[in-house]
Legacy VTK file of the C-alpha trace (Angstrom):
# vtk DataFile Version 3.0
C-alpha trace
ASCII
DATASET POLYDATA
POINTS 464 float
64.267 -1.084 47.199
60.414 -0.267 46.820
58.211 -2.140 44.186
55.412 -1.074 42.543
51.973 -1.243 44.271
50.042 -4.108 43.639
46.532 -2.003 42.584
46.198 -1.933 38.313
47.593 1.254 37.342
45.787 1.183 33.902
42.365 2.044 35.725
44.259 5.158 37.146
45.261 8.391 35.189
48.941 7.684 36.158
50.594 4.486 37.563
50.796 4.749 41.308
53.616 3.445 43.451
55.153 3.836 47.271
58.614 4.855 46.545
59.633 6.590 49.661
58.343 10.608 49.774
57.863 12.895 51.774
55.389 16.201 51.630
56.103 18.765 53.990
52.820 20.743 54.272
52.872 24.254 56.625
56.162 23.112 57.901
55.641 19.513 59.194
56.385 16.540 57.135
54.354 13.888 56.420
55.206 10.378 55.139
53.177 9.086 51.583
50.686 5.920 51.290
51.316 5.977 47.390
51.921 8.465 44.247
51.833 9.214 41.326
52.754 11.702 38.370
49.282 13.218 38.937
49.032 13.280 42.802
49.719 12.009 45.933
48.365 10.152 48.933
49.320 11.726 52.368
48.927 9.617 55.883
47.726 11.401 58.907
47.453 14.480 57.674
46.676 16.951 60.636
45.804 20.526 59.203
42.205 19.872 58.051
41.668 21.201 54.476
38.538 22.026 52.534
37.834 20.117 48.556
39.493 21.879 46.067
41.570 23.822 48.607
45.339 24.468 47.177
48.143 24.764 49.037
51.760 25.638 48.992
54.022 22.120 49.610
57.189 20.878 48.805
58.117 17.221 47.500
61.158 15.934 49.437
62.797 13.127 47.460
65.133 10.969 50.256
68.552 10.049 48.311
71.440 8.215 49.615
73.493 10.643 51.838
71.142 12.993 50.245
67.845 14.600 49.587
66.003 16.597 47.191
62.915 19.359 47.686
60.685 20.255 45.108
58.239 23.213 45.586
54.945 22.466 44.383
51.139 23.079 44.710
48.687 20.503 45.776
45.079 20.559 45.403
43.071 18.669 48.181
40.444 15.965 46.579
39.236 13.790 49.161
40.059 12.011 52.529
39.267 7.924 52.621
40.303 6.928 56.244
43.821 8.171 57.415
44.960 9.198 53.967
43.915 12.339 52.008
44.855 12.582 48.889
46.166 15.292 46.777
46.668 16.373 43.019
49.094 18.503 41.232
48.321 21.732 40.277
49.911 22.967 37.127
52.896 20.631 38.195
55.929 21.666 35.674
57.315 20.110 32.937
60.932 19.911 34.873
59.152 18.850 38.087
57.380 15.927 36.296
60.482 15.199 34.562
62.434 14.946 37.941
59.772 12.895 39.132
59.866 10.492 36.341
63.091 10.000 36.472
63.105 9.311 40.535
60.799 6.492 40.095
63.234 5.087 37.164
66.236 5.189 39.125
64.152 3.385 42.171
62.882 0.610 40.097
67.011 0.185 38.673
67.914 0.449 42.355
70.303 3.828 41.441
68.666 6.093 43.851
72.496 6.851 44.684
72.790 8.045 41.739
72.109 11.874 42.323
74.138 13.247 39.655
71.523 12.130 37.024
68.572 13.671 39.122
70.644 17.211 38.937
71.815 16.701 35.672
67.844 16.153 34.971
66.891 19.371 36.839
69.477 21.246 35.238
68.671 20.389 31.988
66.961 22.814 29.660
63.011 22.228 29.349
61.817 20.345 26.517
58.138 19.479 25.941
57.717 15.782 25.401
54.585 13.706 25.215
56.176 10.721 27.868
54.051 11.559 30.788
54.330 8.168 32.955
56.694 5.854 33.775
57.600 3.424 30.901
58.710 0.214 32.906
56.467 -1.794 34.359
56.638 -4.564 36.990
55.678 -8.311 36.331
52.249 -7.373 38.184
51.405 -4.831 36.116
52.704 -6.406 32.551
50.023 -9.326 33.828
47.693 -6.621 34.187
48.147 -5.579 30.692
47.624 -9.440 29.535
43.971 -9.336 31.219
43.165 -6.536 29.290
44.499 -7.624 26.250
42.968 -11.049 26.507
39.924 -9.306 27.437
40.236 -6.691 24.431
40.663 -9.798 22.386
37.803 -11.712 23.349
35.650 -8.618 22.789
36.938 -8.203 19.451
36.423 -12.140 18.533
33.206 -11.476 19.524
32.574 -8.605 17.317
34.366 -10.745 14.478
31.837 -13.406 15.108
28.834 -11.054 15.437
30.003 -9.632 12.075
30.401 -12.748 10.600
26.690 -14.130 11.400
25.486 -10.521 10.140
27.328 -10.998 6.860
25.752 -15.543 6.706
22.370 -13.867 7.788
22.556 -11.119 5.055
23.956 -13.714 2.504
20.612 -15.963 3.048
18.491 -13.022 3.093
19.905 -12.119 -0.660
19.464 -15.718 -1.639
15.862 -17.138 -0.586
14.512 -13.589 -0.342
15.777 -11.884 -2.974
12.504 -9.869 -3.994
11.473 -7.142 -1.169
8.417 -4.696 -2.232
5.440 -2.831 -1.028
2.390 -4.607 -2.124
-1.511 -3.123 -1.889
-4.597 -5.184 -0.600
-6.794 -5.236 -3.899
-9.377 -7.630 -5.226
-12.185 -6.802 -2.370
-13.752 -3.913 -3.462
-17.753 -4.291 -5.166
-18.032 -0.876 -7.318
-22.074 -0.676 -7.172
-23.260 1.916 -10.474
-26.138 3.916 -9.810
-27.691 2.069 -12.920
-29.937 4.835 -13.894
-29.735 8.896 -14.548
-31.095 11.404 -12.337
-31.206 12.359 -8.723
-30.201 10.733 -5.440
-33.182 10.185 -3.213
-32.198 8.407 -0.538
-29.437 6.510 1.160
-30.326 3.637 3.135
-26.741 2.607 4.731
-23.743 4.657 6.120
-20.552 4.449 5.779
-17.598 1.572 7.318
-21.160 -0.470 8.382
-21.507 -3.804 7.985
-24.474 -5.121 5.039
-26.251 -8.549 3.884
-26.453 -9.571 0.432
-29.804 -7.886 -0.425
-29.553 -4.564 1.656
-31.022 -1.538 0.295
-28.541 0.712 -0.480
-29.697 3.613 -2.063
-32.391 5.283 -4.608
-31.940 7.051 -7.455
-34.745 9.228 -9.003
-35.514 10.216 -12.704
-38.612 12.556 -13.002
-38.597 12.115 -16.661
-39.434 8.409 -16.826
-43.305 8.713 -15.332
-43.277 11.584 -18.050
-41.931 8.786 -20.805
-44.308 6.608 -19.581
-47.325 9.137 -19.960
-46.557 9.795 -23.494
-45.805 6.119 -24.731
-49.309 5.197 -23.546
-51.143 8.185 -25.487
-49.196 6.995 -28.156
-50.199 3.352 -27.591
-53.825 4.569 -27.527
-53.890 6.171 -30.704
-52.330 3.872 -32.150
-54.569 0.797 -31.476
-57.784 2.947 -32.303
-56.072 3.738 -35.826
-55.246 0.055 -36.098
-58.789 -1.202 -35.261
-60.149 1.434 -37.572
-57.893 -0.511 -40.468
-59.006 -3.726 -39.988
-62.751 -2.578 -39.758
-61.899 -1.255 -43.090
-60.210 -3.979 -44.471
-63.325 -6.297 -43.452
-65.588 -3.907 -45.375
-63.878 -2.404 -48.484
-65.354 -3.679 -51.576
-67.164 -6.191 -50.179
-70.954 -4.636 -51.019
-69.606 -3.476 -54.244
-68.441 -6.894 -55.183
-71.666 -8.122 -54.202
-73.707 -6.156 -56.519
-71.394 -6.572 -59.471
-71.272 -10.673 -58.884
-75.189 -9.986 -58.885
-75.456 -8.088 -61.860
-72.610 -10.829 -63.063
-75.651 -13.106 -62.247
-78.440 -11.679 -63.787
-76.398 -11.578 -67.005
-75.619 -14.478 -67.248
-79.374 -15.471 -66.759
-80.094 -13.091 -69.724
-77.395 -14.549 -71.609
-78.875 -18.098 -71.410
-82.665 -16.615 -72.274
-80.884 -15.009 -75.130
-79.795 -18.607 -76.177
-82.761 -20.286 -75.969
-84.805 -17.215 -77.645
-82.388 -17.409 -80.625
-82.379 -21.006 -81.580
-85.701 -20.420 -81.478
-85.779 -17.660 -84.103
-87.832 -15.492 -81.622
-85.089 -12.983 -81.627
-82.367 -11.809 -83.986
-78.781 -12.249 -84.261
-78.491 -8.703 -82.928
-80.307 -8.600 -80.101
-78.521 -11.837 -79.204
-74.957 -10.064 -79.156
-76.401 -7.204 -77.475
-77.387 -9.677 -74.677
-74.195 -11.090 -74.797
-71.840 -8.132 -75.030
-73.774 -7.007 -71.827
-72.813 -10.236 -70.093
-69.402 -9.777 -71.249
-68.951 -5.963 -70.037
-70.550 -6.752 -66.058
-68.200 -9.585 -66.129
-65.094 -7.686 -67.112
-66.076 -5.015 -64.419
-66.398 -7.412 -61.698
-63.359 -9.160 -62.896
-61.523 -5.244 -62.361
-63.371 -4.654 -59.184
-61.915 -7.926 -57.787
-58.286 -6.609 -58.676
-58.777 -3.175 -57.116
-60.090 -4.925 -53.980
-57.381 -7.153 -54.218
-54.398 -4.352 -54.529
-55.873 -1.567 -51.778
-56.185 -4.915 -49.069
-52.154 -5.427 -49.966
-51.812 -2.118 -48.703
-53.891 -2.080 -46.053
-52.354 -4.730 -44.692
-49.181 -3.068 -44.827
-50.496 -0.534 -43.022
-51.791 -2.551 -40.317
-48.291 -4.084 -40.256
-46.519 -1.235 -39.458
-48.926 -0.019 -36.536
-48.529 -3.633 -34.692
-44.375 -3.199 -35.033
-45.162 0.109 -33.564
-47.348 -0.753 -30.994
-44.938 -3.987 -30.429
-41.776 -1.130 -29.822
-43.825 1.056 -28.168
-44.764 -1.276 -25.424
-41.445 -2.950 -24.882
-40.105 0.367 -24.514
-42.815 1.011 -21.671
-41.674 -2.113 -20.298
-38.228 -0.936 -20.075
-38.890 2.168 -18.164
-41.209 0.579 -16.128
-38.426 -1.989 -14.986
-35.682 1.024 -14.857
-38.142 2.745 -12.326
-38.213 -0.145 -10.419
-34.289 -0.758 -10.589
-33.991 2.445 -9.159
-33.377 1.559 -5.987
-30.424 -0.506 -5.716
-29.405 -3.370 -3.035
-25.920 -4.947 -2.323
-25.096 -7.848 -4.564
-23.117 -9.040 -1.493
-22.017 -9.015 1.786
-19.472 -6.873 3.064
-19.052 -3.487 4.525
-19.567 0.150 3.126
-16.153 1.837 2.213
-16.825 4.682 0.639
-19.736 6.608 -0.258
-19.549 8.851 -3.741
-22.146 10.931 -4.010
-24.699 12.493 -1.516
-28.407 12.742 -1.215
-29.546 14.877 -3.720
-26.429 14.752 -6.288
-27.144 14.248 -9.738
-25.816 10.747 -11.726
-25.293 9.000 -14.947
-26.213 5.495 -15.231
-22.575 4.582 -15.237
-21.508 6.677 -12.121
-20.044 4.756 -9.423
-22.517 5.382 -5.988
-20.922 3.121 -3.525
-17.898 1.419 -2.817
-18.615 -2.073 -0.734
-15.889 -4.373 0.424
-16.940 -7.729 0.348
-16.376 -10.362 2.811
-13.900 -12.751 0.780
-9.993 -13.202 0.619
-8.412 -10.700 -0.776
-5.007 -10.202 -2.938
-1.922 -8.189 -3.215
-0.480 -6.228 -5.902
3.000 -4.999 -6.257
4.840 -3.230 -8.873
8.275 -4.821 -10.039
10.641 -4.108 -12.669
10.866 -6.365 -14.977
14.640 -7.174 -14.312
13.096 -8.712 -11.329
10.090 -10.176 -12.715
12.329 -12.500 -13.939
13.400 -13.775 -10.782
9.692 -15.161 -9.889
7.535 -17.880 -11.255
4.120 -18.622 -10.661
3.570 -20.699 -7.736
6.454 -18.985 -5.722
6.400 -18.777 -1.702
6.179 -15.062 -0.584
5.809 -13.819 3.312
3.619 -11.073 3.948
3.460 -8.546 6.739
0.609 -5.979 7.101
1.774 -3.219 9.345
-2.023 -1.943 10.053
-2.572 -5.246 12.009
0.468 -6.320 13.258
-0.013 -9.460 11.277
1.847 -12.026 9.301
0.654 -14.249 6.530
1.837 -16.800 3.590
1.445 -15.876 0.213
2.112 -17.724 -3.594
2.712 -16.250 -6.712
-0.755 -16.378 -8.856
-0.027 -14.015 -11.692
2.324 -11.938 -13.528
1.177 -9.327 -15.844
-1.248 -5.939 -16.276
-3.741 -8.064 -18.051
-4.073 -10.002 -15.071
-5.630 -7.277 -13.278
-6.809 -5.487 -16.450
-8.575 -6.583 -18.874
-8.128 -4.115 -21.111
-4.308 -3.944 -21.005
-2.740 -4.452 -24.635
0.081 -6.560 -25.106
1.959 -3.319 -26.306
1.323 -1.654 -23.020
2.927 -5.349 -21.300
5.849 -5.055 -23.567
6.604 -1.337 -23.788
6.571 -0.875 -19.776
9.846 -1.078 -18.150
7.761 -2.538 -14.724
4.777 -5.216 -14.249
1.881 -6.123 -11.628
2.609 -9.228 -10.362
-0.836 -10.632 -8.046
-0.399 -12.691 -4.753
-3.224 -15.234 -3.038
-3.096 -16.097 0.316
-3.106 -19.530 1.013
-5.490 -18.846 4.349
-9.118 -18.458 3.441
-9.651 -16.618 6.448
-7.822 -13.789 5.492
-9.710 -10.544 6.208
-7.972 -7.120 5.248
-8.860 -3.312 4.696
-8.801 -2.304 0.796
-5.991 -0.310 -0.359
-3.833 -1.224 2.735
-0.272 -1.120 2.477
2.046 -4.551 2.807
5.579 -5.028 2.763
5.874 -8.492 0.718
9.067 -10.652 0.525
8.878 -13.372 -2.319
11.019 -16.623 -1.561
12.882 -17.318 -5.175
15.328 -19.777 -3.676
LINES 1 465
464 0 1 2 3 4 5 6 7 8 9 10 11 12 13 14 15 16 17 18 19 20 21 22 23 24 25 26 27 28 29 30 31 32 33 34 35 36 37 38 39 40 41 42 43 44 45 46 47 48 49 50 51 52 53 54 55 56 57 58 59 60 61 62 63 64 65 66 67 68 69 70 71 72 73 74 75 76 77 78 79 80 81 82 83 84 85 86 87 88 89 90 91 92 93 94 95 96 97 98 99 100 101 102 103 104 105 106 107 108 109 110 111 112 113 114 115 116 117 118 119 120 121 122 123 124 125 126 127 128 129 130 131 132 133 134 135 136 137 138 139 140 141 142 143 144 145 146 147 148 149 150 151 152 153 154 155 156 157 158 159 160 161 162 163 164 165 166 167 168 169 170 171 172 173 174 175 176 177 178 179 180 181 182 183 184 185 186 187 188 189 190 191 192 193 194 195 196 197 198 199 200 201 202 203 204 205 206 207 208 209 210 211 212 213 214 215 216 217 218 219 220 221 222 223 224 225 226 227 228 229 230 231 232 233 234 235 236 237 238 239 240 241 242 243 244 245 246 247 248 249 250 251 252 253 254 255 256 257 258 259 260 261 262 263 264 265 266 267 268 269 270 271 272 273 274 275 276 277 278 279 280 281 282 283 284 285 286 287 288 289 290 291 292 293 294 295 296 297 298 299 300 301 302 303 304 305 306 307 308 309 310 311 312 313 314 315 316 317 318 319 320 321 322 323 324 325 326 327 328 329 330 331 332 333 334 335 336 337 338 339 340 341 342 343 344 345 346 347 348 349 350 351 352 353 354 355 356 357 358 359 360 361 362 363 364 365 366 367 368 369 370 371 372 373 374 375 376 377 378 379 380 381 382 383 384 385 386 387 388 389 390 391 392 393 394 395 396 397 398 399 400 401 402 403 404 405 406 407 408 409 410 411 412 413 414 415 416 417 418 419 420 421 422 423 424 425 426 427 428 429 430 431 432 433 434 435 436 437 438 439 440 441 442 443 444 445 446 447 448 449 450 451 452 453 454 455 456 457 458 459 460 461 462 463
């Protein structure tokens, strides 16, 4: 009784095995090296055959006291030494069921047994999905084993693979429970063009490098020298007009009191001749109080005139007043302007390079416009947006890691602030509250760290 071959018939289409055939091909037999329910391996095969060739053969199936011939076509694959082997072509249902059944009965030792093999061929067909032969020999069930074992070990594999995806993913979720894209901010000088009117010049182009104290550009107002022009005419007139008062206050009244204190004088004199004259009975009583009301009337004038001098130097002096304010506002006004023009060309407040340029020679600015945008040689920060369900998960001080796609580069990070009015200013506390989201700011803990503005991070914050 034949055995099964010893070669693994899982790495074959069909499980091969040298049970006794024969193929008679063009008349002469010839004896098998192995088959299968696919094909067959013929030795010393003598008609020579081309690939793919089919030809006409019949299976002869040696019985005892008997045999058995099945007409079939076989389809000529390859030759490897001696033996050439052969598949079926469009082999039928009963013939593979005859076939099946032969290598059955040889592995139960019943090959005597050729009443089942007729009964078999005269059966009616009936599809059925049992293509190969269902027992299997103790070499072949080891076979099996390998593969199992080897199945299994993949799988454990897989299972442990799995499992250190699921630890690693449990970590992740735990110390780095925060992921976001952050924004390089916190480097960028905005330089205003400080004055209104015209671009003249730009000294620098942009992405160069600048010192602290570079010219940067010059802005031109026509209308200042103009402003200038004027405030000095008025300046002019004004300090004639002003030296004009206090000539005038030096000489008002002054001759007029002069002659009224001397008439005051010589009145008096004629008062006191009077005197004498009438206690000496020279003159009368009237001519005395004549004298005397005379004295009394220059004395009440200059009394008035002092008054009137008094009052119109009051307002003079108020007068003069005024034009010093004025003259006082008109040249710290000329001042001004004179310093503007002189502001009007602007240098870099620090070091860094040029990012962005706003407005070209020849544009036309407000005081407040921004002219150029200079990134300044210090560390910067990062900015992210989070909701505020996880704002809650950070505190200040926190660990983050930082990765800046752009340059390939990794840095460390803390938590520095939390908050719009942290980057803001002018963010209300409404605006904080009423905001489902907040800006939370990162430092680096390198000094070193040099970045382009507005770059894009990705930022993982460490809450464990």
């Amino acid at each position: 009784m034949s055995l099964l071959t010893s070669e693994f018939n899982y790495q074959r289409k069909s499980h091969r095995v040298d049970i006794p055939l024969l193929v008679e091909i063009q008349g002469k037999s010839y004896p098998t090296k192995d088959w299968s329910m696919t094909g067959v391996g013929v030795d010393n095969v003598e008609t020579w055959l081309k690939p793919e060739q089919v030809i006409q053969a019949k299976l002869v199936l040696p019985m005892t006291d008997s045999v058995l011939a099945l007409n079939v076509e076989l389809q000529f694959k390859s030759k490897r030494g001696t033996v050439s082997g052969f598949e079926f072509r469009e082999l039928s249902t009963k013939n593979r069921r005859v076939l099946r059944h032969y290598i059955e009965l040889a592995i139960e030792g019943k090959l005597d047994n050729v009443e089942d093999l007729i009964s078999v061929i005269t059966a009616p067909s009936v599809s059925s999905p049992i293509e190969e032969a269902l027992n299997l020999s103790d070499l072949e069930s080891e076979g099996l084993f390998e593969s199992f074992r080897t199945r299994s070990y993949v799988s454990i594999g897989v299972g442990i693979v799995f499992l250190f995806v699921v630890v690693l993913l449990l970590f992740y979720n735990t110390v780095y429970r925060i992921y976001a894209t952050g924004l390089i901010s916190g480097n960028i000088e905005r330089i205003t063009a400080n004055s209104v009117g015209v671009v003249k010049t730009l000294f620098v182009k942009q992405n160069t490098y600048i010192e602290a104290g570079t010219k940067l550009f010059t802005v031109e107002d026509p209308g200042i020298d103009i402003e200038v022009a004027n405030i000095i005419k008025s300046l002019q007139r004004n300090e004639t007009q002003l030296r004009l008062l206090h000539e005038q206050e030096e000489a008002h009244g002054h001759a007029l009191i002069e002659t009224l204190r001397q008439k005051l004088g010589k009145k008096k004199i004629e008062l006191s001749n009077a005197q004498q004259l009438f206690k000496r009975r020279i003159i009368t009583i009237k001519d005395y109080s004549y004298v005397e009301n005379q004295y009394q009337q220059a004395q009440l004038i200059y009394q008035r005139a002092l008054v009137d001098m008094k009052l119109s130097g009051t307002e003079l002096k108020r007068q003069i007043k005024e034009l010093e304010q004025e003259i006082s506002t008109l040249t710290l006004r000329k001042e001004l302007l004179l310093q503007r023009k002189i502001q009007q060309t602007i240098a870099a407040p620090v070091r860094g390079k040029i990012f962005h340029i706003e407005h070209p020679v020849g544009s036309y600015v407000e005081a407040s416009d921004i002219m150029v945008l200079l990134e300044r040689d210090a560390p910067p920060n990062v900015l992210l947006k989070l909701r505020s369900d996880d704002a809650l998960k950070i505190k200040i001080g926190m660990s983050a890691s930082i990765y800046v796609p752009a340059t390939d580069s990794e840095h460390e990070a803390i938590v520095a602030a939390v908050g719009y009015s942290s980057v803001n200013t002018q963010a209300t506390i409404t605006q904080e509250a009423s905001l489902n989201e907040t800006l939370v700011r990162l430092e680096f803990v390198e000094q070193n760290v040099r970045l382009p503005a507005n770059t894009r991070v990705k930022v993982w914050i460490k809450t464990l």
